[in-house]
SELUMKE-891184 format. One line per field, with one value per residue (C-alpha): residue number from 1; residue in one letter; chain; x, y, z. Coordinates in Angstrom, 3 decimals, always signed. Layout:
% SELUMKE-891184
n	(NUM,...)
res	(a,...)
chain	(A,...)
xx	(X,...)
yy	(Y,...)
zz	(Z,...)
//
This chain:
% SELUMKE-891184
n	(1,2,3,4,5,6,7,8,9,10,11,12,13,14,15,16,17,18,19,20,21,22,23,24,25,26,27,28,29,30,31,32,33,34,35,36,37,38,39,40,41,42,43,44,45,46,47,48,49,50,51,52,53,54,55,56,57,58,59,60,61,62,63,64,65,66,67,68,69,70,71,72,73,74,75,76,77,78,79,80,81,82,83,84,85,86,87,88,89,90,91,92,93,94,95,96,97,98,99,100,101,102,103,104,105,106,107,108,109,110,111,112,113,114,115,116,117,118,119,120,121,122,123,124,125,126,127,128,129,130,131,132,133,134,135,136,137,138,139,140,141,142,143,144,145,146,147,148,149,150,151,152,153,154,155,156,157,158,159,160,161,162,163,164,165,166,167,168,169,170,171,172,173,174,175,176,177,178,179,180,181,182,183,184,185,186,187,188,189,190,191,192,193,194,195,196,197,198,199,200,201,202,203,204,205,206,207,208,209,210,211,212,213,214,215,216,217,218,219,220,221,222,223,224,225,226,227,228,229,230,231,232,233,234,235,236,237,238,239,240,241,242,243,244,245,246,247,248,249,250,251,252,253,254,255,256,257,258,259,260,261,262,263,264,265,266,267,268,269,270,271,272,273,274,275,276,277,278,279,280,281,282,283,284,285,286,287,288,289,290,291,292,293,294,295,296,297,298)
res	(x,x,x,x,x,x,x,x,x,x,x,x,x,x,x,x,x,x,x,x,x,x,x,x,x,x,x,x,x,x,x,x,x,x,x,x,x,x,x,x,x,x,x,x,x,x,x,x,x,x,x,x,x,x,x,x,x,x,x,x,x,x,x,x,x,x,x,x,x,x,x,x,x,x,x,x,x,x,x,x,x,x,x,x,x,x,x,x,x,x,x,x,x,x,x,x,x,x,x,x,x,x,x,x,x,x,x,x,x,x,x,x,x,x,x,x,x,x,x,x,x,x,x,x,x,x,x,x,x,x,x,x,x,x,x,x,x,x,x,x,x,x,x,x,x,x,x,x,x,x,x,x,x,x,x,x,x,x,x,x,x,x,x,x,x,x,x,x,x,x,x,x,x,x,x,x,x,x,x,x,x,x,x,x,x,x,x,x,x,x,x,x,x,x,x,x,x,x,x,x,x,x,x,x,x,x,x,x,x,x,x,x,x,x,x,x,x,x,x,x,x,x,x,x,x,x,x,x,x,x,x,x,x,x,x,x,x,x,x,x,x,x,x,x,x,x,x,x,x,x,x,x,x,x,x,x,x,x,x,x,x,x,x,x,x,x,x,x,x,x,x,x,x,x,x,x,x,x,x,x,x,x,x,x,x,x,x,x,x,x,x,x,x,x,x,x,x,x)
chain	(A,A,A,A,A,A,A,A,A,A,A,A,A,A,A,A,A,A,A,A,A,A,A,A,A,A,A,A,A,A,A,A,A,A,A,A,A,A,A,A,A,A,A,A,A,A,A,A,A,A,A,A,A,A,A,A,A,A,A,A,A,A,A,A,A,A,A,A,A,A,A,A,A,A,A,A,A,A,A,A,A,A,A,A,A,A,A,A,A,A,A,A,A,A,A,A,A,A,A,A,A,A,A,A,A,A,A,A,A,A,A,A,A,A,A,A,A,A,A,A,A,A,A,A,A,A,A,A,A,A,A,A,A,A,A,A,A,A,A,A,A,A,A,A,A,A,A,A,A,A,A,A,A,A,A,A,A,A,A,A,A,A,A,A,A,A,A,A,A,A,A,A,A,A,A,A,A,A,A,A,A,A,A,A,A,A,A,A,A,A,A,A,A,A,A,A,A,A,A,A,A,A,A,A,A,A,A,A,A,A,A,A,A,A,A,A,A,A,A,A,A,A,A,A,A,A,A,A,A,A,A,A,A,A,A,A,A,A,A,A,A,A,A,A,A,A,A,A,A,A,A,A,A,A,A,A,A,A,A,A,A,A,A,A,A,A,A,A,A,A,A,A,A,A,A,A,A,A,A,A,A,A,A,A,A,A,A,A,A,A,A,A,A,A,A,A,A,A)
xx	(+0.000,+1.291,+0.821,-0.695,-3.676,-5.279,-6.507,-7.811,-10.175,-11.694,-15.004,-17.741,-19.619,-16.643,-15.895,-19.419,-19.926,-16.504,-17.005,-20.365,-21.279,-18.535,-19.610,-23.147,-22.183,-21.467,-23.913,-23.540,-19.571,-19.473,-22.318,-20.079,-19.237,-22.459,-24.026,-21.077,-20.758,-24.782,-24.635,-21.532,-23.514,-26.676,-25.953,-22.083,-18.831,-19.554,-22.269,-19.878,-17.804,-14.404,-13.041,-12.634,-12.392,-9.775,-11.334,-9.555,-10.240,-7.844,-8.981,-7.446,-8.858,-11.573,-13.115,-12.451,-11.182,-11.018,-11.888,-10.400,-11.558,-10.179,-11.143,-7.909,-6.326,-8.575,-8.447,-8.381,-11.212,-10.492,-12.245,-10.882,-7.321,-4.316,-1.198,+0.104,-2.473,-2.034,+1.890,+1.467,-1.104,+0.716,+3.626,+1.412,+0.058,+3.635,+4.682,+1.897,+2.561,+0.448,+0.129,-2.665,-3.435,-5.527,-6.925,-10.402,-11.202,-11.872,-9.714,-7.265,-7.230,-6.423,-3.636,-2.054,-1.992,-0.986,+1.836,+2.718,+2.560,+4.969,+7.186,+6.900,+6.695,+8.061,+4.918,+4.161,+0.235,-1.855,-5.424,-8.072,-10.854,-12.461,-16.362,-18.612,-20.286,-24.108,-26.744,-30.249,-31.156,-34.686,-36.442,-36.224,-38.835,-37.892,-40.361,-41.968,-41.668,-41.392,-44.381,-45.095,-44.053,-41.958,-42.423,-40.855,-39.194,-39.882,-38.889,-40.083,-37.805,-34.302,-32.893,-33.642,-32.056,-28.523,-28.325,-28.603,-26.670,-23.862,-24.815,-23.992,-20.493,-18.908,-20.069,-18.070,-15.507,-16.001,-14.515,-16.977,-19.377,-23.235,-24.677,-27.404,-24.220,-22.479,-25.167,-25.191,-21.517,-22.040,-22.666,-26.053,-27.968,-28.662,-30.579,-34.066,-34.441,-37.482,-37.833,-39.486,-41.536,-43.222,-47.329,-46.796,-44.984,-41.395,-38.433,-36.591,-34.396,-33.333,-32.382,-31.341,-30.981,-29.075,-30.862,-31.654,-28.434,-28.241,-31.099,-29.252,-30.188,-27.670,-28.383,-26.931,-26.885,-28.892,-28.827,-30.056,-29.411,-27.429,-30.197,-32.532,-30.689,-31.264,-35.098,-35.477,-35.435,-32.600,-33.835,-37.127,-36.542,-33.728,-36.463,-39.047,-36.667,-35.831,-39.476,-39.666,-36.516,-38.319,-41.209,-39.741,-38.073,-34.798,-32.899,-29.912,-30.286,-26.972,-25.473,-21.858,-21.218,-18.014,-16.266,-15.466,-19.438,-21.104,-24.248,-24.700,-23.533,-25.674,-28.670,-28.453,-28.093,-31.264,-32.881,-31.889,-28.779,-26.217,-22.148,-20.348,-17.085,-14.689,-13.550,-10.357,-9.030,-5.606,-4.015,-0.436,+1.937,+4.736,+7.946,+8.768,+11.172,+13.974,+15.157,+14.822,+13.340,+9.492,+7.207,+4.120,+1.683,-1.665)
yy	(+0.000,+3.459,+6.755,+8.180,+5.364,+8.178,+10.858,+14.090,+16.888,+19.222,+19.620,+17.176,+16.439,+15.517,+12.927,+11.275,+11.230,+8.702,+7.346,+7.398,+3.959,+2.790,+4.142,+3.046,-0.336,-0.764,+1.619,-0.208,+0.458,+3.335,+5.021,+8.160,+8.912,+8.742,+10.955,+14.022,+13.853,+14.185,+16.921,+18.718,+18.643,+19.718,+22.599,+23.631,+23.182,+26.036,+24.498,+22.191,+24.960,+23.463,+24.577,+23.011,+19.392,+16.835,+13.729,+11.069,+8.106,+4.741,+3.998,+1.539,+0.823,+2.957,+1.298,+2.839,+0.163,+2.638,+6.633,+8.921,+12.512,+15.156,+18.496,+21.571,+20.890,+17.778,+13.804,+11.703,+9.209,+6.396,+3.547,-0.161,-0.430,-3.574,-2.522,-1.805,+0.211,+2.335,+2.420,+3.592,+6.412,+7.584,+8.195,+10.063,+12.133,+13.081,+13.758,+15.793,+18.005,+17.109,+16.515,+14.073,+14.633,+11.550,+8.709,+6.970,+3.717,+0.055,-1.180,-3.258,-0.127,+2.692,+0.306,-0.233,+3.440,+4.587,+2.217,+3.205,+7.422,+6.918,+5.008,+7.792,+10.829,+9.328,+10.467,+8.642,+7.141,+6.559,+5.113,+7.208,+5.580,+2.072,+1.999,-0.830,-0.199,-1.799,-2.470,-3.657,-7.056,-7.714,-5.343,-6.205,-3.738,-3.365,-5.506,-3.786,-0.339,+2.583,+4.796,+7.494,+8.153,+9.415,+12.788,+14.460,+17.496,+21.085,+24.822,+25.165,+22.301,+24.381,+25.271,+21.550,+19.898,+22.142,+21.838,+17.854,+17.979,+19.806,+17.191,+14.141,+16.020,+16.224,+12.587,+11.338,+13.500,+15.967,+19.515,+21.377,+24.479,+23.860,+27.250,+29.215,+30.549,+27.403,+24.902,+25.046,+24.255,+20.903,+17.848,+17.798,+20.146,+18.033,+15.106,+14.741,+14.429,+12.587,+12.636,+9.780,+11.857,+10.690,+10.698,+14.236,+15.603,+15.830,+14.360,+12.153,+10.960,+11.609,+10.084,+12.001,+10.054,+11.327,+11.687,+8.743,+8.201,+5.226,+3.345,+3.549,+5.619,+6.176,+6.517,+9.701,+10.922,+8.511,+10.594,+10.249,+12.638,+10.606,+10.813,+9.453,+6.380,+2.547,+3.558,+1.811,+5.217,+5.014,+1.814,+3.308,+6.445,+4.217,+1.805,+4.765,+6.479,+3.252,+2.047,+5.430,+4.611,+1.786,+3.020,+5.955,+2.902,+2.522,-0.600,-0.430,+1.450,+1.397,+3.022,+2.914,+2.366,+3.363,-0.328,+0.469,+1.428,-2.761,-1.002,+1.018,-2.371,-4.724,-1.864,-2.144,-5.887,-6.389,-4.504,-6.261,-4.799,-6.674,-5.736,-5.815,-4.360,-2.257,+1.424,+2.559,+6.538,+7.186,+10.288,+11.072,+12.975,+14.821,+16.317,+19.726,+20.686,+21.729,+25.788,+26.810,+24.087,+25.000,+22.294,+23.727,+22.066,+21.519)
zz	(+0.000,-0.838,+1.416,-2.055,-1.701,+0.598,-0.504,+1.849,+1.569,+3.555,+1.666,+3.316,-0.234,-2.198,+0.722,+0.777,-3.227,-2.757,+1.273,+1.493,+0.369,+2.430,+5.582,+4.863,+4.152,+8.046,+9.688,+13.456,+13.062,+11.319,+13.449,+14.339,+10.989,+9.471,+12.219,+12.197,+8.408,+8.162,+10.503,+8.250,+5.326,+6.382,+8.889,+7.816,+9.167,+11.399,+13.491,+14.752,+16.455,+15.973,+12.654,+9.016,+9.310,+7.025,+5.751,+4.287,+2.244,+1.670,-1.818,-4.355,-8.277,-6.741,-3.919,-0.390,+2.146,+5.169,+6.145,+8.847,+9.982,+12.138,+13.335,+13.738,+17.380,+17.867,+17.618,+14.786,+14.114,+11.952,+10.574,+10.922,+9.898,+9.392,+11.373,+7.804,+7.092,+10.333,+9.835,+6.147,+7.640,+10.300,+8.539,+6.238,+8.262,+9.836,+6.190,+5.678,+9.136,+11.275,+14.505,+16.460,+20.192,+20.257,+18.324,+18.507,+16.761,+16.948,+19.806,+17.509,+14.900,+17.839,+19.262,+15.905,+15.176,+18.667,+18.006,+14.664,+15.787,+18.421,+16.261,+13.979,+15.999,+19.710,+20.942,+24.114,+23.849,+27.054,+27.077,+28.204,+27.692,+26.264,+25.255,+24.172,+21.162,+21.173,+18.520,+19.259,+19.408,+20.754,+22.324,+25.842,+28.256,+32.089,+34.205,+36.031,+34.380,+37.015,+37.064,+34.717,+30.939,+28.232,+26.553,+24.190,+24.703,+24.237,+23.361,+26.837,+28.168,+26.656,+29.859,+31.783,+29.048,+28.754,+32.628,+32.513,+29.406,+31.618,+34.239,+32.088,+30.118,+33.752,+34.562,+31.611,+31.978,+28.801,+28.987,+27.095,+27.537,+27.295,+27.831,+25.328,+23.278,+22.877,+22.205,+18.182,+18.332,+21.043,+19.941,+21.543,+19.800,+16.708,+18.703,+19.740,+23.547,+25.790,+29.529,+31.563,+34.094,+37.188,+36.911,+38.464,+35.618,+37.205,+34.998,+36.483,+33.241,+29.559,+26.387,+23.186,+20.075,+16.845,+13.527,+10.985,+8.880,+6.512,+8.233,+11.922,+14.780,+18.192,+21.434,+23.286,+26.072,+28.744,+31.683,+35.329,+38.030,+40.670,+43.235,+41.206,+40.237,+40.578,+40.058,+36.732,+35.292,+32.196,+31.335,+30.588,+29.017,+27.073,+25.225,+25.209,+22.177,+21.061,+20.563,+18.336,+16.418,+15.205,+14.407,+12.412,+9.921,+11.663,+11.078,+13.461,+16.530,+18.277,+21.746,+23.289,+26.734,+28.952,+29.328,+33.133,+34.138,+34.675,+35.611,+32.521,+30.590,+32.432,+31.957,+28.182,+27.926,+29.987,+27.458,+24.844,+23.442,+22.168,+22.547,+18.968,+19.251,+21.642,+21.231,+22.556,+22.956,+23.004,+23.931,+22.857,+25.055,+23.273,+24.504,+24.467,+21.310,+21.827,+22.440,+18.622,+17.118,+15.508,+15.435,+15.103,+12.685,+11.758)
//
């Protein structure tokens, strides 16, 4: 395989008219993809808030084996790779100038690739984080179900949601700003959000879901505020938006899961999702150049 095999642009359209029968031929493991490049093309690289994205395709006699994209300053998220294939991109990329603060993919792919950068660039990697990624098996409700019932939310609901969305980015650990300025540029403001209320009306849990892309539909954010927990809450909020997934024609509807959380992971399995695959997030740690030297890059 030769580094000239992949072939980068920063212009969403141009990338699905070549990837996006590739990335749609694998909608459970490419569920990330399909949602951020729907969102690209519909609202603009400026909704997202973090500057012109590079996608990249691995194509050969013109059909793409494997796709990567990465915002300025940010991560790079990469399809399934060989360890060839992540040597031959990371040295690529180095080539090319620029420099990766972390990598997200398949488990197998983000270890070859962590590997291959800091043979390349002596970059140190350190996991941060492994997920589960789930797809729907059969439908599975909670017995019993806790009291009350799902509903959809509302202009009038704004302000609840961003403060639970707040709630649920410093749960998992995401440094981000949710306020009335920011939200266009987060990566919650494209989904549609339902609370499980009590028969009184009160919320006591969320679940957003992304929009339909090539017949799949994720899960994001389940969130329950920590005193309300172990109520059977998330579990029925959870198959609430999944019953509507279904009956809006999805085929796949899919949700990841942080590795180290077994209640979360037994929570989903009750219901009746099944694990496919792991996702690992590696971080790279650099050292400082030396007095003169100028590495900046993209």
């Amino acid at each position: 395989m030769r580094p000239d095999d992949w072939h980068l642009t920063e212009n969403v359209d141009d990338f699905l008219a070549r990837a996006g029968e590739f990335l749609r031929s694998r909608p459970v493991l490419h569920t990330t993809w399909l949602t951020l490049t729907e969102k690209l093309r519909t609202l603009g690289v400026a909704a997202h808030g973090a500057g012109t994205p590079v996608f990249g395709r691995l194509e050969r006699a013109g059909e793409v084996h494997a796709t990567f994209l990465r915002f300025p300053a940010r991560g790079l998220s990469v399809t399934s790779l060989t360890p060839e294939q992540a040597d031959v991109l990371a040295a690529h990329l180095v080539a090319l100038g620029h420099t990766v603060p972390y990598v997200t993919a398949e488990e197998s792919t983000a270890t070859a690739f962590a590997e291959a950068w800091q043979r390349h660039t002596g970059a140190s990697p350190t996991l941060r984080v492994r997920l589960h990624l789930y797809r729907l098996g059969t439908l599975t409700p909670p017995d019993p179900v806790p009291a009350g019932g799902g509903r959809l939310l509302g202009e009038q609901d704004h302000e609840h949601l961003m403060r639970w969305c707040r709630e649920f980015a410093a749960d998992v650990g995401e440094d981000v700003s949710i306020d009335a300025a920011s939200w266009s540029g987060t990566r919650f403001a494209e989904k549609r959000y339902t609370f499980w209320e009590t028969p009184d009306g009160t919320p006591v849990s969320m679940a957003g879901v992304n929009p339909m892309v090539g017949g799949q539909v994720r899960v994001d954010p389940v969130y329950t505020p920590a005193h309300l927990r172990g109520r059977g809450y998330a579990g029925a909020v959870t198959v609430e938006v999944t019953r509507a997934a279904l009956a809006a024609g999805a085929k796949e509807v899919v949700l990841y899961t942080n590795a180290a959380n077994p209640t979360s992971n037994a929570l989903y399995q009750r219901i009746g999702y099944v694990r496919v695959t792991d996702v690992a997030v590696y971080d790279f740690a650099y050292a400082a150049p030396a007095a003169g030297e100028d590495h900046d890059r993209q």
